[in-house]
MARTORPA-469462 format. One record per residue (C-alpha): residue in one letter; x, y, z. Coordinates in steps of 0.02 Angstrom, whole numbers, plus 50000, padded with zeros to 5 digits. Layout:
N
AXYZ;...
% end
This chain:
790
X520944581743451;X519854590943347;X520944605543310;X519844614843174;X518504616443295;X519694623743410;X520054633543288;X518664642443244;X517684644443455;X519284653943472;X518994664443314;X517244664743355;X517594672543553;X518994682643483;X517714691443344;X516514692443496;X517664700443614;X518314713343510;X516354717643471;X516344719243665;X517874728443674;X517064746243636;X515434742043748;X516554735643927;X517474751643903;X516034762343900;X515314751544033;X516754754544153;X517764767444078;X518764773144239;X519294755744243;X521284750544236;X520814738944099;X519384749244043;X518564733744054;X519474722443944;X519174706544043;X517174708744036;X517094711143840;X516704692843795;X515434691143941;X514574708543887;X514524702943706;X513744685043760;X512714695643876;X511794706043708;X511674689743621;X510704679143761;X509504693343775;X509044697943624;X508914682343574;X508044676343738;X506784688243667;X506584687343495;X506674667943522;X504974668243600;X504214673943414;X505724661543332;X507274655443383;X508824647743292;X509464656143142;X508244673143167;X508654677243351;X510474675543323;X510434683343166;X509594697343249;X510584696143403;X512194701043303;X511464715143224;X510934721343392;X512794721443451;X513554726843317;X512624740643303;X512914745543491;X514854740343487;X514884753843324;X513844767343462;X514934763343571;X516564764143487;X515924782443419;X516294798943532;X514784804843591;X515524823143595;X515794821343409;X514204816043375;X513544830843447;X514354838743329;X513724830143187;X515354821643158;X515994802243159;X517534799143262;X518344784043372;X518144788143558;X519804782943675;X520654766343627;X520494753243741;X522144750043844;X523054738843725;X524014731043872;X522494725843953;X521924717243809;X523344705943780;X523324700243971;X521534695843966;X522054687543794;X523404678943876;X522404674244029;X521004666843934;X521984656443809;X522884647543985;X521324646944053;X520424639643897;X521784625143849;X521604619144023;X519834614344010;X520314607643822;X521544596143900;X520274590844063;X518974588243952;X520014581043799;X520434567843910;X518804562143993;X517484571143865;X515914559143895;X514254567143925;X514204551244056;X512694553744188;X513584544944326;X514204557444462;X513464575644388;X512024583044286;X512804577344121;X511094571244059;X510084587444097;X511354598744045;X511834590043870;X509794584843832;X509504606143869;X510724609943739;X510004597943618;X507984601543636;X508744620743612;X509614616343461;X507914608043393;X506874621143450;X505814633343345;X505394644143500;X505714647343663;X505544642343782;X506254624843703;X505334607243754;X505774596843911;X506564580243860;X506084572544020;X504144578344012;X503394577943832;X502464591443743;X502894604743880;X504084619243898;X505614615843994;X505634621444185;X507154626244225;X508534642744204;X509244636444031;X510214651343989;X512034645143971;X511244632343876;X510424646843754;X512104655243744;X513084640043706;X511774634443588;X512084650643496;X513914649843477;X513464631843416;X512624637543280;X513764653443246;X515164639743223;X514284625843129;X514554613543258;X513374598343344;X512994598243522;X514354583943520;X515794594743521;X514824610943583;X514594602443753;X516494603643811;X517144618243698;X515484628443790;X516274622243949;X518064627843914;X517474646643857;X516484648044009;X517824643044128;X518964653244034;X517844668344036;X517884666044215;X519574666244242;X519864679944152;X518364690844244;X519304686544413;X520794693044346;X520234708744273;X519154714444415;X520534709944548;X521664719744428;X520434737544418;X520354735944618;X522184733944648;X522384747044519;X521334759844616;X522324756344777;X523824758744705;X524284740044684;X525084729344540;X523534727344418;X524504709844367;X524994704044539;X523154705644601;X522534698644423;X523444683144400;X523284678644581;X521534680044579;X521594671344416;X522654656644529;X521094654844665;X519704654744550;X520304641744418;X521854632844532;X521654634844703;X520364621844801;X519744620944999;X521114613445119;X520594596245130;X521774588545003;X523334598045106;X522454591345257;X522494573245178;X524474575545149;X524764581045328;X523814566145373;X524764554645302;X526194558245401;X525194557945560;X525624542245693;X524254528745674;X523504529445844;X523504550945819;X522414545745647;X521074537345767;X520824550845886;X520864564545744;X519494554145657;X518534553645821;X518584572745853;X518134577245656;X516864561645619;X517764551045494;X518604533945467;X520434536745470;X520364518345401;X519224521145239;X519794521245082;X519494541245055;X520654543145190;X522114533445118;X521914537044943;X521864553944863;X519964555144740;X519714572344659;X517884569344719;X518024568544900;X518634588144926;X516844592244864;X515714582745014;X516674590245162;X515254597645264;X513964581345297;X512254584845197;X513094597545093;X514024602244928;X515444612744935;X515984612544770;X517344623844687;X517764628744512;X519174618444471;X518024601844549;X516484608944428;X517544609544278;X518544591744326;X516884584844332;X516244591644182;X514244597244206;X513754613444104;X512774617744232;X511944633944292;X512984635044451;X514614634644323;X513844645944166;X513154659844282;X515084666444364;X515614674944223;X513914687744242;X514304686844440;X515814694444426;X515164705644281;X513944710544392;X515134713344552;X516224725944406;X514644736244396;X514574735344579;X516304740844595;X515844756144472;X514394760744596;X515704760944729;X517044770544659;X515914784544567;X516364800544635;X517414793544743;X518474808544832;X518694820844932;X517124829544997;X516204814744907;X515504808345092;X514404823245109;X513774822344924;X514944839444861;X516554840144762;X517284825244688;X518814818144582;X517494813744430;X516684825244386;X515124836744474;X514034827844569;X512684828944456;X513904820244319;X514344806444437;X512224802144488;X511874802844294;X513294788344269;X512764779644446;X510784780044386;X511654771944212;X512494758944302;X510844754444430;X509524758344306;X510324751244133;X511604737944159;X511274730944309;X509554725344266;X510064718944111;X511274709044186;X510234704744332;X508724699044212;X509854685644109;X510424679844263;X508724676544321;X508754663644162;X510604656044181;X510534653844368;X509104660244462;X509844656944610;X511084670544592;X509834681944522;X509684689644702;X511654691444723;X511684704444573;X510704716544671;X511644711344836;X513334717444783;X512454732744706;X511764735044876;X513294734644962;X514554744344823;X513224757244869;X512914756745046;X515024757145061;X515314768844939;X516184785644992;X514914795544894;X513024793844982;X511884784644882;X510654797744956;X511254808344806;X510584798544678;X508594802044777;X507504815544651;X507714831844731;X506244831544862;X506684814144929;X508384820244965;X507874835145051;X506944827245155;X507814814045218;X509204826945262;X508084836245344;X507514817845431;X509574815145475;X509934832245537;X511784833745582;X511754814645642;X513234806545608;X512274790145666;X510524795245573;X511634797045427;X512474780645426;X510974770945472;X510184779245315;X511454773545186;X510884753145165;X509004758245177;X508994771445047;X510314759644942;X508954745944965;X507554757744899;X508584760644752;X509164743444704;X507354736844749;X506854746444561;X508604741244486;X507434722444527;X505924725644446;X506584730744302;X507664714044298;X506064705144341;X505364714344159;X506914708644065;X506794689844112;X504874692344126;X504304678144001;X505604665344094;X504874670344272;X503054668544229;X503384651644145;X504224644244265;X503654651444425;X501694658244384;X501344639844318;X501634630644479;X502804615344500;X503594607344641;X503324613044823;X504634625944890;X504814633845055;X506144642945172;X506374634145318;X507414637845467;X508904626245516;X508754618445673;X510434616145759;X510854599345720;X511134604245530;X512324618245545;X513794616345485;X515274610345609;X516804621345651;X518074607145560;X517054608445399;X516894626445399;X518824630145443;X519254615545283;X517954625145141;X518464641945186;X520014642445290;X521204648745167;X519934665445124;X519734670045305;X521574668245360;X521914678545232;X520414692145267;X520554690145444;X522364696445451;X522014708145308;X520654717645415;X521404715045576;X522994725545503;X521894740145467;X520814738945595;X521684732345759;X523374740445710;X523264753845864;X522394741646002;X522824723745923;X522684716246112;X521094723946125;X520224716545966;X520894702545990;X520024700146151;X518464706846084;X518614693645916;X519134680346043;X517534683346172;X516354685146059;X516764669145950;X517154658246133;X515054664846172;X514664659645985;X515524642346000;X514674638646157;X512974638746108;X513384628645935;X513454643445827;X515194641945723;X514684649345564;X514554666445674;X516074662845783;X516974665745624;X515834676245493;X515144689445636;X516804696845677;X517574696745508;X515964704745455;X516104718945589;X517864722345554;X517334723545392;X516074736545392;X517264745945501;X518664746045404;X517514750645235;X516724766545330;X518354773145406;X519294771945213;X520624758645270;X520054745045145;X519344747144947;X518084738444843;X518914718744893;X518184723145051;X516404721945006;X516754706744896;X517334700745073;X515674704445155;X514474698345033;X515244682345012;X515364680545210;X513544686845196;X513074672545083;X513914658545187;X512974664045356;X511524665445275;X511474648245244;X511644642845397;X510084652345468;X508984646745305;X508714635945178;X507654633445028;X506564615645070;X506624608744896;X506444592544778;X508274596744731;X509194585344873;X509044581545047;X508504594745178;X509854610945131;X511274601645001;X510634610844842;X510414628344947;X512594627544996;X512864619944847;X512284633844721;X512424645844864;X514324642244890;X514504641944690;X514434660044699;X515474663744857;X516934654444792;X517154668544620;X516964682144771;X518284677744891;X519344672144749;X519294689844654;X519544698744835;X521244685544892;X522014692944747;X521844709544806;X522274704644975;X523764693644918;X524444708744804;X524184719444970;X525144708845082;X526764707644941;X526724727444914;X528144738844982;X527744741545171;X527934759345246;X527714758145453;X526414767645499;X525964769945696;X525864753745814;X526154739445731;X526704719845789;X528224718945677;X530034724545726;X530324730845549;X529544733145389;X530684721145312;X530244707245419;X528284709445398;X528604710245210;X529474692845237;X528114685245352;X527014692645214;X527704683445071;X527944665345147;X525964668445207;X525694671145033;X526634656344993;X525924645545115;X524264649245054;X524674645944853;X525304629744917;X524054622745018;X522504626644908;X523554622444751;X523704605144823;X522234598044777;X522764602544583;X524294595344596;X523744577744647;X521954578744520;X522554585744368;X523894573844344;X522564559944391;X521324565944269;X522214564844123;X523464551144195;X522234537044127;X522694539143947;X520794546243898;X519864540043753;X520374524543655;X520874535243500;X521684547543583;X520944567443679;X519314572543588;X518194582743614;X516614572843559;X515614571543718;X514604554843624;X515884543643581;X515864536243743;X514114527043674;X514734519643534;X516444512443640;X515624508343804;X513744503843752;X513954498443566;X512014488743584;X511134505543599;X512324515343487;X511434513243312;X509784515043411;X510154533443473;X511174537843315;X509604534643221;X508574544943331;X509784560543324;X509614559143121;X507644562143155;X506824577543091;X506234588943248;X505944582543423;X504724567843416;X504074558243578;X504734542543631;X504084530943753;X505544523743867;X505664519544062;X505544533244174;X506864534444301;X506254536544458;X507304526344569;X507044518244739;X505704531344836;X504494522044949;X502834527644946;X502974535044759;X501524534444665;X501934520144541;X502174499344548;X504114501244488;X504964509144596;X506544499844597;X507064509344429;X508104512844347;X508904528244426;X509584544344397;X511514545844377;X511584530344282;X511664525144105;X509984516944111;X509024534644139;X508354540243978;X509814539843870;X508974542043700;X508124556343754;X509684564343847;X510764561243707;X509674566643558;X508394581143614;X506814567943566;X505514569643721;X505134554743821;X503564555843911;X504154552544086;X506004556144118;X507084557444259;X506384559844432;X507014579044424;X505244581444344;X504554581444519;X505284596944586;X504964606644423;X503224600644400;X502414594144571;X502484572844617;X500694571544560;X501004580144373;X502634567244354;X501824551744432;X500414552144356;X501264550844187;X502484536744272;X500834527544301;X500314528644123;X502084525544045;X502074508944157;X500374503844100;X500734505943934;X502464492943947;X501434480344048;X499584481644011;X499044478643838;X497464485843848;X498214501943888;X499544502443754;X498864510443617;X497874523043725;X499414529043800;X500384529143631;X499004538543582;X498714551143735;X500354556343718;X500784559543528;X502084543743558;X503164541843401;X504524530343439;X504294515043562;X505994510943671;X506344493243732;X508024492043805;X509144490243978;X507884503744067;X506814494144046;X507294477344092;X507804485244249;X506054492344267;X504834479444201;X504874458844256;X504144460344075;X503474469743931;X501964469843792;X502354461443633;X502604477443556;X502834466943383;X501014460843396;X500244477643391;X499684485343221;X500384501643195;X502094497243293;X503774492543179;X505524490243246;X506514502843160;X508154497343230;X508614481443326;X510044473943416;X510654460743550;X510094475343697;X508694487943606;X507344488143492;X506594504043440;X504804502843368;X504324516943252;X502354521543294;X501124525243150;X499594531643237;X498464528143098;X498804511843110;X498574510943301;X496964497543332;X495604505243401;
% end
């Protein structure tokens, strides 16, 4: 294990946390923790988009040179009281709470070695079974570049495509550290997960807090569901085990599987994440076991940073008289708009625009959870309208108590709807790129019913969250007519059921009760978390984004559920903490005593930790069970290469020791796809070692990579360089105008191309063409275009 480099990421986030430090406490300074959980992600936040920005004129050693000015200059603002300054003179503001700090320290380090170990054991930047490939070839063409937006590997000579921004930031620290993608690969991964964790537990903490909860309870069991817990299947496969043979039959019957297949006899860490058919319902734990540093993984930190500024929306001014916009506990009203127009109009789209360029696909869920911490929040968002806008509208409402009401999400909508735009100006150069130039074909289409999900899939995903909300809400809600909701809940969801709707059966009325309980005071800020993850899993089953990404709607749940997961978790820890507090009775309730409900409370709780911790308890052990590496844990994410394909080794080795990002001509790897536009179409394919491994492994562009290209760029754009790439390995004639069309550097003759090609030029015969390295499985031919016959 390479314990020096471990050494100095943590110095590195420690340095960068403490910079943070004064910043998250200014940024949520009514908070428990005055956010102490948030500083690293704020910090990486000020480094990504500054140097997101000054990377466009140059990147490397200028934008993150500049990018640490930026924030230390604003952590030294920041740290300053502004009262004091006023005055002309230099002094500290508050200190941060010093307990808080070494929790989140605490939290983070647990959080952190556990991705050391997972990864420590299996580090290899493999492509089989995740995005490996994409995400490790990102990191290297950004460590090579000289501007942003950095080259695509996969399609030579033109800007990368895709949201690339926990690439950037992990790029960054690389450099701030001195260390190759190699190693920056899996200790990027562990600080992400880690930053996470910590997130969950400092958010869960600040809403406990502010309902008079334990800030650690609520922490460190949110920390437990966001980086431990998993769906129910793998406590379902126990209990299945034990079930008689001919009971395993029918129960396969009813839920569509083979009781007699392998996946149902033998635990795999990989079968929790394909539970609903033609879908991925992936969770953190699963992510991080796997190992991609993908978008879906890099974005939840600035989710949950973005759900704090929510919950800072939703608490301001918070208190009594704050409904009808007069007195509150924090200050005038006036005070309390200028800190809410802060929060909407400063961070948020700051946040919101860098998500746009980790993970656009949770770009819109920023402005969603803004929308709802305002539309819930005690104090009106009307307040925050200019003067005439307000007037009117009251003068629209009247004395409505309805009018009112209905009024809160559309003027909360107006206001977010500008937090947007200005978002859309921060990650303006990413959107036009990506979006203004094209690409492949996207549309929303509506499901029919055959694709929604079934009841069985949606009860194993996300059983655990809504037993736990569902009794939650029904205990604030139902506690004076429990018969009566129940028969309402039980109706509606029987109607729901019957005309194949089960995603609403179970959503709708947790939903409702929701909204209910958030409008009558008897739940806090978890609440909405509740909602907009519950909004975010029905939406999906009403739309979905018709992409290249997957089959018909498997990328929308999969990076839709990404987020929900960081939601719910922060919220069950809240919830849990609720459920293990004192209990004092309070009007009708079903219990006999307060002791007994605080017992049927705590084995719940139990229960629940069990179940979902089930699936750790059989793949962690598993995962590093094997033995890892045959030298022992490391964190190099390339040795696999030279252990498990020593032929191509010296090949890419030699290519990674090039100066800049030449082109390389290599098999693209398209796969089987009938009808595609090319006379190879048998491969080699994505996910396997064969794909464009010098150009995934090294940064160097080939000029027709994997078959991704197709929904960044169009089919026609990638086939018609697929044609040209297989003309030029089995038509002579067309060699050197290829080579020459595309700027092609290095030649690659290995596996890929056996698999591809019944048979390749004589690349030896051509003038201008040298092998540069050679073994038993590749030959790379160095290209010297002057050379090149006519």
């Amino acid at each position: 294990m390479e314990y020096g480099l471990l050494a100095a990421w943590l110095l590195a986030y420690a340095a960068l946390a403490a910079l943070g430090l004064p910043l998250a406490a200014r940024l949520f300074p009514e908070s428990a923790s005055r956010g102490a959980g948030f500083a690293l992600p704020v910090s990486l936040l000020v480094l990504g988009v500054v140097s997101f920005w000054v990377g466009h004129l140059a990147f490397g050693l200028p934008a993150l040179v500049a990018s640490l000015v930026v924030l230390v200059a604003l952590s030294a603002l920041a740290g300053l009281d502004r009262e004091a300054l006023r005055r002309g003179e230099f002094e500290p503001a508050a200190s941060v709470n010093r307990a808080a700090v070494r929790d989140t320290a605490l939290v983070f380090l647990a959080a952190f070695a556990l991705v050391v170990v997972i990864r420590g054991f299996d580090p290899a930047v493999d492509p089989l079974g995740g995005e490996k490939f994409l995400d490790f070839g990102l990191l290297n063409s950004l460590l090579l570049a000289d501007v942003l937006p950095p080259r695509d590997m996969w399609f030579a000579g033109e800007p990368v495509r895709y949201y690339y921004g926990g690439h950037l930031l992990t790029a960054l620290l690389a450099m701030l550290t001195g260390t190759s993608a190699d190693f920056a690969y899996n200790l990027g991964l562990a600080g992400f997960f880690a930053m996470l964790v910590t997130a969950a537990f400092d958010l869960a903490g600040n809403v406990a807090a502010r309902r008079g909860l334990g800030r650690r309870r609520a922490g460190a069991l949110a920390a437990f569901f966001v980086g431990v817990a998993a769906n129910l299947v793998t406590a379902g496969w126990v209990l299945f085990q034990y079930v008689p043979a001919d009971l395993r039959v029918r129960l396969g019957a009813t839920f569509g599987f083979d009781p007699t297949h392998e996946a149902a006899r033998e635990f795999s860490y990989w079968t929790a994440s394909r539970v609903i058919p033609g879908t991925i319902n992936e969770f953190p734990l699963f992510a991080w076991l796997n190992g991609d540093l993908h978008a879906h993984m890099t974005d939840t930190p600035f989710l949950l940073l973005a759900a704090a500024v929510a919950f800072a929306l939703y608490r301001a001014g918070s208190g009594t008289g704050a409904a009808a916009g007069s007195a509150t506990d924090g200050g005038s009203v006036t005070d309390v708009t200028r800190r809410r127009g802060l929060l909407l109009f400063g961070a948020l789209p700051v946040i919101g625009g860098f998500q746009a360029v980790v993970n656009t696909w949770s770009f819109p869920s920023v402005f969603g959870l803004a929308w709802l911490g305002l539309t819930f929040a005690p104090l009106a968002p009307r307040t925050m309208l200019p003067g005439v806008a307000r007037e009117r509208l009251d003068e629209a409402t009247g004395d409505s108590r309805l009018a009112a009401e209905l009024a809160r999400p559309v003027v909360a909508a107006v206001l977010v709807a500008g937090a947007g735009l200005l978002a859309a100006v921060v990650a303006a150069p990413f959107l036009l790129g990506v979006f203004a130039t094209g690409g492949g074909t996207r549309t929303v289409e509506l499901l029919t019913p055959d694709m929604r999900s079934g009841l069985a899939g949606l009860i194993a995903v996300h059983g655990a969250f809504l037993a736990a909300f569902g009794a939650s809400l029904f205990g604030r809600v139902g506690r004076e007519r429990p018969v009566e909701l129940l028969v309402v809940v039980a109706g509606f969801a029987a109607v729901a059921l019957s005309v194949g709707f089960p995603a609403v059966a179970l959503l709708v009325p947790l939903m409702a009760t929701a909204w209910v309980a958030l409008r009558t005071e008897r739940a806090g800020f978890e609440t909405v978390l509740v909602v907009a993850g519950a909004g975010l899993v029905l939406l999906v089953e009403v739309v979905y984004l018709n992409e290249q990404a997957g089959p018909g709607r498997m990328n929308t749940v999969f990076k839709t559920y990404a987020q929900v997961w960081p939601l719910w978790a922060t919220a069950m820890g809240v919830v849990l903490a609720s459920f293990l507090a004192p209990v004092r009775r309070a009007g009708a309730t079903l219990w006999p005593s307060p002791g007994s409900r605080r017992t049927a409370s705590s084995l719940a709780v139990a229960a629940l930790v069990v179940t979902t911790g089930a699936y750790a308890a059989f793949a962690l052990p598993g995962h590093v069970g094997g033995g890892g590496p045959a030298g022992g844990p490391t964190l190099d994410g390339t040795q696999f290469v030279e252990t498990h394909h020593p032929g191509e080794a010296p090949a890419i080795e030699y290519l990674d020791e090039t100066d800049g990002q030449p082109t390389i001509l290599s098999a693209p790897a398209t796969g089987v796809y009938p009808g595609a536009a090319n006379r190879y179409g048998h491969g080699p394919g994505m996910y396997q070692w064969e794909a464009s491994p010098a150009a995934s492994l090294t940064g160097v562009q080939t000029v027709a990579g994997w078959h991704h290209e197709v929904g960044y760029r169009g089919p026609e754009a990638y086939f018609d360089r697929v044609r040209d790439v297989d003309d030029a390995y089995t038509m002579e004639e067309e060699t050197v105008a290829v080579l020459n069309a595309y700027d092609v550097e290095y030649v690659w003759v290995g596996p890929g191309e056996e698999i591809r090609y019944d048979d390749t030029v004589n690349f030896d015969a051509i003038a201008g063409v040298e092998p540069v390295v050679e073994t038993p499985t590749v030959t790379l031919y160095r290209v010297n275009r002057d050379e090149l016959p006519a």
